[in-house]
N, C-alpha and C positions, 0 to 999 in steps of 0.2 A: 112562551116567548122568553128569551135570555136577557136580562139587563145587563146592558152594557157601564156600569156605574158598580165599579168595582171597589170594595171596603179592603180593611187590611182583615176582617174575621173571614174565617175560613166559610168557605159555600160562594153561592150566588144565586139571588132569588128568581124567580119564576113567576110571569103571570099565571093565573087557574088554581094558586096553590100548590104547584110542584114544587120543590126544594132541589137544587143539584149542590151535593156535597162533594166539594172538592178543593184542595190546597191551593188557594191561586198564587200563581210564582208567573214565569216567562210566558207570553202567548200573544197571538199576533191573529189578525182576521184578516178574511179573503171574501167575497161576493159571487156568489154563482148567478148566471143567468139560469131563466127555466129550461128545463131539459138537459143541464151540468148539475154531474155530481165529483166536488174532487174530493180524492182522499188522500194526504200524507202522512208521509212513515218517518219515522227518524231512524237512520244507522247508526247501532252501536259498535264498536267496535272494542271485543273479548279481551279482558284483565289478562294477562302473562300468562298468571299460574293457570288459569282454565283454559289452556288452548290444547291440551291433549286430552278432554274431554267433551269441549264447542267448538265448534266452526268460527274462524275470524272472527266472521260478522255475524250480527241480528239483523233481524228489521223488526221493529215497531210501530203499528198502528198509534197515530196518536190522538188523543181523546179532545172532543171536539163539542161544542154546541151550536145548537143552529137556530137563527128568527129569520124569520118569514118578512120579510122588505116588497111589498107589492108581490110580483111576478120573480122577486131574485128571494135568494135566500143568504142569510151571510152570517157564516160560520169562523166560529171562534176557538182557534186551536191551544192546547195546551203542552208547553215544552217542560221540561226537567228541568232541574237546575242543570250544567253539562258539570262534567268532571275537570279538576282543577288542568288536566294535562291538554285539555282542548285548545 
């Protein structure tokens, strides 16, 4: 299960003894009902100099935790910082 009780030290703890290591920065939660699974991607969109070597665009999966709420589950997305040109 994800605590929702976010510190400024990097991670965030887990019931059972799990640890998730990771930067918390920008990140926003959504609620599934049962039998919903969503998943979102962020578009990036390719630096100058790499574009005769990448495609415009990316897509990215973005990384996600999820607790268990009765019957719903409700997951907790994590965004990048975005780039200053956004």
């Amino acid at each position: 299960m994800f605590s929702s009780d976010f510190t400024k030290e990097e991670g965030a703890e887990f019931k059972k003894g799990l640890v998730l290591k990771m930067d918390i920065g920008k990140h926003f939660s959504i609620t599934d009902p049962k039998g919903i699974n969503t998943v979102i991607y962020q578009v990036n969109k390719t630096e100058k100099e790499y574009l005769n070597e990448y495609p415009k665009y990316t897509v990215e999966r973005l990384d996600y935790t999820a607790e268990l709420r009765g019957d719903m589950t409700r997951k907790t997305y994590f965004v990048d910082e975005p780039s200053p040109d956004r």
